[in-house]
NUGUBA-379147 format. One line per field, with one value per residue (C-alpha): residue in one letter; x, z, y; chain. Coordinates in Angstrom, 2 decimals, m for minus. Each point is the difference from the previous one (the first is absolute). Layout:
REM NUGUBA-379147
aa [A; ...]
c1 [X; ...]
c3 [Z; ...]
c2 [Y; ...]
ch [A; ...]
This chain:
REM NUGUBA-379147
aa [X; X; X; X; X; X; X; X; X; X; X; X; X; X; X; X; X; X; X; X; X; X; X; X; X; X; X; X; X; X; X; X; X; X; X; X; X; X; X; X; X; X; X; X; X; X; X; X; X; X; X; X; X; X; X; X; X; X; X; X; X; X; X; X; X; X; X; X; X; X; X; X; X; X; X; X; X; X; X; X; X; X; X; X; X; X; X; X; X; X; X; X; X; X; X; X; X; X; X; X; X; X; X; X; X; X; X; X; X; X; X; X; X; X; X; X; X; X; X; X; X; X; X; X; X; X; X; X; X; X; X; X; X; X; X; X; X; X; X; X; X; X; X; X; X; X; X; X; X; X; X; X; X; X; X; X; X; X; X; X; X; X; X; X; X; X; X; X; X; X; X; X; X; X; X; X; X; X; X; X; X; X; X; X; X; X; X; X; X; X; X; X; X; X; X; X; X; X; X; X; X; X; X; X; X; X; X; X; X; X; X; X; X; X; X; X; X; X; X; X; X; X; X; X; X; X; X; X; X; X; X; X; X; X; X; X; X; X; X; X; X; X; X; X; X; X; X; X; X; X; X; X; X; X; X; X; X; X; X; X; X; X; X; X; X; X; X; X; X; X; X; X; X; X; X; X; X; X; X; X; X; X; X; X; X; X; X; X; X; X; X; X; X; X; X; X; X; X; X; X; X; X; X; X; X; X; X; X; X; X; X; X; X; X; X; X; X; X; X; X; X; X; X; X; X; X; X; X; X; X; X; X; X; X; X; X; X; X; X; X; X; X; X; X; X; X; X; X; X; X; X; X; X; X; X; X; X; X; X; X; X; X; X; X; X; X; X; X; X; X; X; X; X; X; X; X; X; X; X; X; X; X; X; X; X; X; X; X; X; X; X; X; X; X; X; X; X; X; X; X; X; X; X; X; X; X; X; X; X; X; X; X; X; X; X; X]
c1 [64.90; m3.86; m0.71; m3.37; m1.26; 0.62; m1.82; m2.86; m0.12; 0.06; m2.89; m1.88; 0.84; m1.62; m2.90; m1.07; 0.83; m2.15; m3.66; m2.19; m1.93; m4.00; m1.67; m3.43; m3.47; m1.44; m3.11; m2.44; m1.98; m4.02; 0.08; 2.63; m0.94; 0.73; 1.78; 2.29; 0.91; 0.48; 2.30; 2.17; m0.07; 1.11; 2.92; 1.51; m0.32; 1.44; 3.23; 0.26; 0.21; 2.19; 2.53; m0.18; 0.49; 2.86; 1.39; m0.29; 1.89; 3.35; m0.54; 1.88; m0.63; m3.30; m1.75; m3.45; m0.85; m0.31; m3.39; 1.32; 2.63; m1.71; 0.36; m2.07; m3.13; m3.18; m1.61; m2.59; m2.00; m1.54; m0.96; m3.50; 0.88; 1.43; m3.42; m1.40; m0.02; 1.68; 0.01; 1.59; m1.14; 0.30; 1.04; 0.40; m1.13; m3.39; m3.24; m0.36; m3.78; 2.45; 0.47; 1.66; 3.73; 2.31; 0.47; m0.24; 3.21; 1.24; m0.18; 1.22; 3.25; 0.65; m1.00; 3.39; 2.44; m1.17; 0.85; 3.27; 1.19; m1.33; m2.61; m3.12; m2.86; m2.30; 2.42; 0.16; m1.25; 0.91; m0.75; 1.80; 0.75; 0.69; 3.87; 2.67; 0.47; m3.53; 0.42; 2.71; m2.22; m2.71; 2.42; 0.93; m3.49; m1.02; 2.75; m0.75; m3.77; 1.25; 2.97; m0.32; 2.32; 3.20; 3.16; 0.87; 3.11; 1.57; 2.99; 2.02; m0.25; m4.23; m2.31; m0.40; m3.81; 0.92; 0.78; m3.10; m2.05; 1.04; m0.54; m3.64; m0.51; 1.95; 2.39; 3.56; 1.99; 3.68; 2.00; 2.83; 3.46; 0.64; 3.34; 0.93; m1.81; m2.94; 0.24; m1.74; 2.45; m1.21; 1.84; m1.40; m3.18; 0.24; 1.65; m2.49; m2.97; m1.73; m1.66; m2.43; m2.11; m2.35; 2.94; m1.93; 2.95; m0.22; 2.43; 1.63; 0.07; 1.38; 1.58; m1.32; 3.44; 2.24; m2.65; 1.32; m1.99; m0.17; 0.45; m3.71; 1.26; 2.45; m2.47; m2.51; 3.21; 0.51; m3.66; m0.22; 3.97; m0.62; m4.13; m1.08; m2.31; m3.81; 1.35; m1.65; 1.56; m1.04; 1.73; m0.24; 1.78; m0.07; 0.90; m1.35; 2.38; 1.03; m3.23; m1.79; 3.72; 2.61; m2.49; 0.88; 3.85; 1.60; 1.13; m1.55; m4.15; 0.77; 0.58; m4.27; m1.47; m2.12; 2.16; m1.22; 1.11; m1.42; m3.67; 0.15; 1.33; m0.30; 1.22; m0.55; m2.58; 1.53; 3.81; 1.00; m3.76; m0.21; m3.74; m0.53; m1.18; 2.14; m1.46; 1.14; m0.73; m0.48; m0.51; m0.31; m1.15; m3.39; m0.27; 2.15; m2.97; m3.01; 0.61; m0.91; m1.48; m3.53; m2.89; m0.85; m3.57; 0.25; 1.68; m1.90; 3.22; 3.26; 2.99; 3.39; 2.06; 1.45; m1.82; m3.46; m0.39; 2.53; 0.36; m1.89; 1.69; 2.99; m0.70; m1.28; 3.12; 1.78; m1.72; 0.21; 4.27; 0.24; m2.70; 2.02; 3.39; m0.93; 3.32; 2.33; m0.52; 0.99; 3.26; 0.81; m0.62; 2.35; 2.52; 0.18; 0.61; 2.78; 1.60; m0.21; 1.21; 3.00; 1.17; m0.33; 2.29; 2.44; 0.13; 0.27; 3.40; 1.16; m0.25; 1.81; m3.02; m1.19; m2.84; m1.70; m2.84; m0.98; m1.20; m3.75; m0.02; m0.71; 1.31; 3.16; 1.82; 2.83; 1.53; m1.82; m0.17; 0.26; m3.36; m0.86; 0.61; m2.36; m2.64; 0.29; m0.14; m2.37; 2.38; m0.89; 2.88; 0.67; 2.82; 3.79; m2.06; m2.98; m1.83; m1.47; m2.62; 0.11; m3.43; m1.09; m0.26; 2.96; 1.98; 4.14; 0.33; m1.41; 2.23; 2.62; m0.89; 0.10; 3.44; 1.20; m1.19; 1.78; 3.04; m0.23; m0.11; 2.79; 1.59; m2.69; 0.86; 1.80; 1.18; 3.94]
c3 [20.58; 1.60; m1.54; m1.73; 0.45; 3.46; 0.80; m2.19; 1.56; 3.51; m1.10; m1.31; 2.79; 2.58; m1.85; 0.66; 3.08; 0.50; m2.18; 0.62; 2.73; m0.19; 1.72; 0.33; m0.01; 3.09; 1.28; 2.29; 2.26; m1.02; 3.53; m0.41; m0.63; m3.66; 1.43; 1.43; m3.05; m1.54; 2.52; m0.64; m3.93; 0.10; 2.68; m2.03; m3.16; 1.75; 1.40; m3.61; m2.15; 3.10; m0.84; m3.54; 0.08; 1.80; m2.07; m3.24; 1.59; m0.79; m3.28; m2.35; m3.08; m1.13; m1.30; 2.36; 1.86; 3.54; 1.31; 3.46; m2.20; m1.02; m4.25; 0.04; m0.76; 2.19; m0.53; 2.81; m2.31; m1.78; 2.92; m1.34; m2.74; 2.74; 0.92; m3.55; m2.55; m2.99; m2.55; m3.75; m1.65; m3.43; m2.80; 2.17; m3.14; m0.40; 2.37; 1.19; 2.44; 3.06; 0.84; 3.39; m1.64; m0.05; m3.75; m0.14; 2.01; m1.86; m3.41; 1.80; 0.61; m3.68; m0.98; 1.79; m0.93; m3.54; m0.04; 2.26; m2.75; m3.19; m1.08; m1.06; 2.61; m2.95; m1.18; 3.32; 2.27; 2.84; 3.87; 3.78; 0.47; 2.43; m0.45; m2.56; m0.51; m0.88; m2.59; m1.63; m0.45; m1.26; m3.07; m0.99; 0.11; m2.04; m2.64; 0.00; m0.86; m2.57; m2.15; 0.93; 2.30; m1.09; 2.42; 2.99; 0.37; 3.53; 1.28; 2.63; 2.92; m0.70; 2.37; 0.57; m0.55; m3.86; 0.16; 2.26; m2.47; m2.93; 0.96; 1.65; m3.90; m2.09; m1.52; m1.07; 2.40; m1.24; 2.59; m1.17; 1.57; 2.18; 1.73; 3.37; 0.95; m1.71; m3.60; m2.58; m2.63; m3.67; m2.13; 1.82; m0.38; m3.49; m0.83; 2.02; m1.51; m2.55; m3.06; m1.20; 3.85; 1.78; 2.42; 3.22; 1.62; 3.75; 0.41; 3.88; 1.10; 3.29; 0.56; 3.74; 0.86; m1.71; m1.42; m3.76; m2.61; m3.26; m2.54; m1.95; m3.18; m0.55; 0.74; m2.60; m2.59; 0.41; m0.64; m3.30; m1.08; 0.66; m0.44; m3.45; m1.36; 1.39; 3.21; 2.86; 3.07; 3.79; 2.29; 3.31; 2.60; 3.49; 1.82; 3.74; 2.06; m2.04; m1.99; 1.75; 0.47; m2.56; m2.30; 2.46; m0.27; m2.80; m3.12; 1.50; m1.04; m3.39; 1.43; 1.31; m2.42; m3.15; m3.37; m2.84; 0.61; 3.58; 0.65; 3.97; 3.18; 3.60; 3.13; 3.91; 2.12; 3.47; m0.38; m1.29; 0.62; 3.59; m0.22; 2.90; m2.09; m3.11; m2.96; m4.10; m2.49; m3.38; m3.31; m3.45; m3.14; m0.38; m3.23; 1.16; 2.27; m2.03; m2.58; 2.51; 3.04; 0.76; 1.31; 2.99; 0.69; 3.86; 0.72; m2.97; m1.39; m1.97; 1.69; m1.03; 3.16; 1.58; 3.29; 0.14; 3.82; 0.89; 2.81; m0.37; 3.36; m1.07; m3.11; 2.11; 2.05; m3.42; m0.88; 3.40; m0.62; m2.96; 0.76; 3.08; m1.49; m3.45; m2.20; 1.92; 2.76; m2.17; m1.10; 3.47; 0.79; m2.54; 1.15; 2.82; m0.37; m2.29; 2.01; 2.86; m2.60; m0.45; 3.54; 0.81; m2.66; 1.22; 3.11; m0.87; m2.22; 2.91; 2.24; m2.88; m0.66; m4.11; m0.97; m3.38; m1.09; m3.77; m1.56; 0.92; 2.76; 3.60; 0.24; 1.72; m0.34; 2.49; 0.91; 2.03; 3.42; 2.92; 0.19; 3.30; m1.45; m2.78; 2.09; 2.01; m2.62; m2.01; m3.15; m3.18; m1.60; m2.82; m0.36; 1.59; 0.22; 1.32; m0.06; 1.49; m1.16; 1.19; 0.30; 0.22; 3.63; 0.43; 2.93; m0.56; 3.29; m0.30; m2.76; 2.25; 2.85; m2.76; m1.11; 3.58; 0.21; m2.88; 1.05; 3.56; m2.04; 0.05; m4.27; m0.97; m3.76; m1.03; m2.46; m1.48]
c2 [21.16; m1.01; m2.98; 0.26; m3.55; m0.82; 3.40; m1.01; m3.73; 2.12; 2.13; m3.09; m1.47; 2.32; 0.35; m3.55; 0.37; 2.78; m0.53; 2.82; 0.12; m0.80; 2.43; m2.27; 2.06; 0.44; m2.30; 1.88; m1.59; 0.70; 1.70; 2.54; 3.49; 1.09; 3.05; m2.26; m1.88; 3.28; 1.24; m3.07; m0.60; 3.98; m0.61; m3.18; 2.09; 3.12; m1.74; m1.66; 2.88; 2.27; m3.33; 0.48; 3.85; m0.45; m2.50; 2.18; 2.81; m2.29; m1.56; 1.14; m3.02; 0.80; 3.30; 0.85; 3.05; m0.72; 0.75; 1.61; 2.32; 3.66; m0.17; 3.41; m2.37; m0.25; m2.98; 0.31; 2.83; m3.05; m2.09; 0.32; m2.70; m2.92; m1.72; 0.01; m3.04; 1.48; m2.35; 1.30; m3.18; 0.48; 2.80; 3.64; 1.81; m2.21; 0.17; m2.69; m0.95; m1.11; 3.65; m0.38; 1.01; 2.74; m0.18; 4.02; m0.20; m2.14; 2.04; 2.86; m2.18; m1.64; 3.74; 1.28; m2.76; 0.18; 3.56; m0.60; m2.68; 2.25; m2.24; 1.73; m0.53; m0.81; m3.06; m1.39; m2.85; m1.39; m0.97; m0.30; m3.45; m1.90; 0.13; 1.00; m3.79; m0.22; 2.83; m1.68; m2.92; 2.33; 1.17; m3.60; m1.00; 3.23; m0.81; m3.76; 1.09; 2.69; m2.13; m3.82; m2.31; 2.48; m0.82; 2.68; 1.65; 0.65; 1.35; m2.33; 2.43; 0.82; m0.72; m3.62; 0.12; 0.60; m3.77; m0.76; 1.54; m1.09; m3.62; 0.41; 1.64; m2.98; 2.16; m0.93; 2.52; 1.05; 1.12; 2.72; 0.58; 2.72; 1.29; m0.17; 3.26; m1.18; 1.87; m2.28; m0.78; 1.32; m2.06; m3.04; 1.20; 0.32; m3.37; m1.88; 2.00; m2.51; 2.19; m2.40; 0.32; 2.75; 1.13; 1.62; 1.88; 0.31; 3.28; 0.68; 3.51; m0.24; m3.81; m1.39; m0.61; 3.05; 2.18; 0.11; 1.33; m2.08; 2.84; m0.20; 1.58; m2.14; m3.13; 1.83; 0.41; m4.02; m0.67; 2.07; m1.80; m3.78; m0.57; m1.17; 2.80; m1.12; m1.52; 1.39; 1.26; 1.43; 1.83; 0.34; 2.00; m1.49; 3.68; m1.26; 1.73; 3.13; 0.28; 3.16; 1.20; 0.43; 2.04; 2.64; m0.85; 2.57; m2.31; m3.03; 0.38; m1.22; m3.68; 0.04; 0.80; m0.96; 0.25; m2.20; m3.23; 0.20; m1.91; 0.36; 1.39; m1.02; 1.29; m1.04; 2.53; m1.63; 0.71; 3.80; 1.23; m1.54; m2.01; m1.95; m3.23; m1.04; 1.00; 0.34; 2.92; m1.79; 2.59; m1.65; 1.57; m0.23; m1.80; m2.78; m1.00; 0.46; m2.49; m2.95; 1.94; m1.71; 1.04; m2.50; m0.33; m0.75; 3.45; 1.46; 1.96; m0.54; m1.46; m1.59; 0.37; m2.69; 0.34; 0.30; 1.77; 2.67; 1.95; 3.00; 1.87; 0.18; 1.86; 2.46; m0.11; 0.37; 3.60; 1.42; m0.76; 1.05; 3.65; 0.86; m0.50; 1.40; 0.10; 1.94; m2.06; m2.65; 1.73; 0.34; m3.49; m0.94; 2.67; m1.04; m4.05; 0.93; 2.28; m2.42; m2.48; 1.81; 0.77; m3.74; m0.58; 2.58; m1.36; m3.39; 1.14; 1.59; m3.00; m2.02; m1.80; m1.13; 1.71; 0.58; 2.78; m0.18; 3.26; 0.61; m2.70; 0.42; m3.47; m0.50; m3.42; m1.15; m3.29; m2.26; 0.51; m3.11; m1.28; 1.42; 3.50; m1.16; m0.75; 2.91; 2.63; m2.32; 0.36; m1.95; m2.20; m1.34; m2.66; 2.05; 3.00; 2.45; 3.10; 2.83; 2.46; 3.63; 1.12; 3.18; m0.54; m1.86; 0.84; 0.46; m0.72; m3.26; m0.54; 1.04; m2.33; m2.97; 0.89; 0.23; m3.70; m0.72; 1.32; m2.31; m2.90; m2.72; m0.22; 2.94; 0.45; 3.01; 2.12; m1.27]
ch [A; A; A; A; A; A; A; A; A; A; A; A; A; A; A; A; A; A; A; A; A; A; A; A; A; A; A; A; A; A; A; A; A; A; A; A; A; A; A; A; A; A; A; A; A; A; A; A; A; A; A; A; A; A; A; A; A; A; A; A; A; A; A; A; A; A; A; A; A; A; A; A; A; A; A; A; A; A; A; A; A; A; A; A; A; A; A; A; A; A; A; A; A; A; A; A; A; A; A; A; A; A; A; A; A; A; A; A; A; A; A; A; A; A; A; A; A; A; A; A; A; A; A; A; A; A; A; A; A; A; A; A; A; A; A; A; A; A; A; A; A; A; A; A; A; A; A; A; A; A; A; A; A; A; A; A; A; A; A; A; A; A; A; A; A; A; A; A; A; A; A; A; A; A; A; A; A; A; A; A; A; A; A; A; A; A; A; A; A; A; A; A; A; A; A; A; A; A; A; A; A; A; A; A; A; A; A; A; A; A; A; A; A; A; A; A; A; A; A; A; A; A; A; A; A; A; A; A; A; A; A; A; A; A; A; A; A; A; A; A; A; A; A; A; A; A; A; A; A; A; A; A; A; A; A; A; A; A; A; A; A; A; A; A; A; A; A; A; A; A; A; A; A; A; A; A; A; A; A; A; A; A; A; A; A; A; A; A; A; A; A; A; A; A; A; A; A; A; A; A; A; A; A; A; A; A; A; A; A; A; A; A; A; A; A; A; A; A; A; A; A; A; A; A; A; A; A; A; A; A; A; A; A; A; A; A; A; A; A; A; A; A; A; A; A; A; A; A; A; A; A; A; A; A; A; A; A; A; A; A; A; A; A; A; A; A; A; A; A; A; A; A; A; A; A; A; A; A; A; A; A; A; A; A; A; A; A; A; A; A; A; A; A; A; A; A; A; A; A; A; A; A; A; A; A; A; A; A; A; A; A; A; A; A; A; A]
């Protein structure tokens, strides 16, 4: 069997060997001719991005859309916005005097995911942030503002920013037991769940490393059993990956989307929807922000986000997505990865290889490979294992080509 920790000390290993590479800016002589410069800053950028392009044609680990890969999106239609300062400082829904935004965009956005996750438009706030991560810490700081230093509740397996953000906040973070394909354990959830304490629930749909769903009913059920009657609670579901997804997935929707026990949903604009710049829906209920939203005199208007400047271009980037795919577009996306997502694991049963799929996951999770197979395929790992996400433009052939490697290696681990 591949022994884990000597592959990880090899990976850590080669990475200090090899620390990225400082590409330093360029110093022009008063002399030269600007057109020259030009010629050069565009040559080193060209050769750059050609590199990466051909790099993400391989990776399998993490979920993007490669930018040199047709996804049946034009993004050159809205080349108008790329030389403009669009700043969406503040609330979308308020004018604000610095008018230089796309916060019409923006509406138009938090308009369709409130609809796609059944929460009426006229309940609901929100903004694109910077980052799913950055969402998550939006909902802790919203519930920490609503109900008081309660303690958060995480699942093993969430996203490691959970932790991040629940320190940069002061919050007592609980940390609940999961199985080994990521499944957040109920009954440990509801033992460690203290009744007397605002619990703000950070709920998993789509685990980075095996894409399990913590079942938000059942969460909801736990809330109403163990809390002492006035306790507060907040839920929110961290959905980055499968967020603008599995509502299209039959029997899935249920798990994104606003029941009563849910305050806030957030999903990622730069993985499933293919931005070119990472970037976070965040949707709350609207009265969870208005009881401490201020009105700040600088920017003349209301905010309570956790940035103050966010990148207005790639809101813009986020409607055009979302208007040329339009729902069935959508579906298909999501057809697609999981039908890619099955055929990988076919034919990694037929080569004898372990493989695991959970229902309404795209996330496939396999033994870990040697290291240099790791690198190669950019795979993500976790501990004896590691993952791939089939995208909806994930090749099988790639997938292919990585098995074949598999299959060269010396002790490759296989099915007994």
């Amino acid at each position: 069997m591949f022994d884990a920790t000597n592959a990880a000390n090899a990976v850590n290993a080669a990475n200090a060997a090899n620390q990225t590479r400082c590409i330093p800016v360029l110093t022009s002589s008063r002399y030269q001719r600007p057109s020259t410069t030009r010629h050069t800053v565009r040559r080193v950028v060209q050769q750059y991005i050609d590199d990466v392009e051909e790099r993400a044609e391989s990776q399998l680990g993490y979920p993007l859309i490669p930018a040199n890969i047709d996804s049946g999106v034009d993004l050159d239609i809205i080349d108008a916005a790329s030389g403009t300062l669009l700043n969406n400082v503040g609330d979308p829904s308020k004018r604000a005097i610095f008018s230089l935004n796309s916060h019409p965009f923006e509406l138009g956005v938090l308009q369709y995911f409130a609809k796609l996750w059944g929460l009426p438009y006229d309940d609901a706030w929100g903004f694109v942030a910077s980052s799913s991560s950055e969402a998550i810490t939006q909902a802790m700081y919203n519930a920490r503002e609503l109900h008081g230093r309660g303690c958060v509740y995480v699942s093993r397996d969430a996203h490691y920013s959970s932790k991040k953000s629940a320190r940069i906040l002061g919050l007592d973070l609980v940390e609940i037991n999961a199985d080994e394909l990521g499944r957040l354990e109920y009954d440990d959830f509801r033992k460690k769940l203290d009744p007397t304490r605002p619990a703000f629930v950070i709920a998993t749909v789509g685990t980075t490393m095996t894409g399990s769903i913590d079942d938000i009913d059942e969460l909801a059920r736990i809330l109403d059993d163990v809390l002492d009657d006035g306790v507060a609670s907040y839920m929110h579901i961290d959905a980055a990956f499968t967020g603008s997804f599995l509502p299209f997935v039959e029997g899935y929707a249920h798990f994104v989307s606003f029941n009563d026990r849910v305050d806030s949903i957030s999903t990622s604009g730069h993985k499933f929807l293919g931005t070119t710049a990472p970037c976070g829906i965040y949707v709350c209920r609207e009265r969870n922000i208005a009881a401490f939203a201020e009105t700040i005199e600088y920017i003349h208007a209301r905010d309570v986000t956790i940035p103050c400047s966010r990148n207005g271009q790639v809101v813009i980037e986020l409607w055009a997505i979302l208007s040329q795919l339009g729902p069935h577009g959508l579906e298909a996306r999501a057809t697609d990865a999981i039908s890619t997502a099955v055929a990988a694991v076919d034919a990694f049963v037929a080569a004898h290889l372990r493989c695991h799929l959970l229902h309404g996951s795209t996330t496939l999770v396999i033994d870990r490979p040697p290291d240099d197979v790791v690198i190669k395929y950019q795979l993500a790992v976790s501990g004896s294992t590691a993952h791939i996400v089939c995208m909806p433009t994930t090749s099988i052939e790639t997938i292919e080509m990585l098995i074949h490697d598999i299959m060269e290696c010396p002790g490759r681990p296989e099915i007994e």
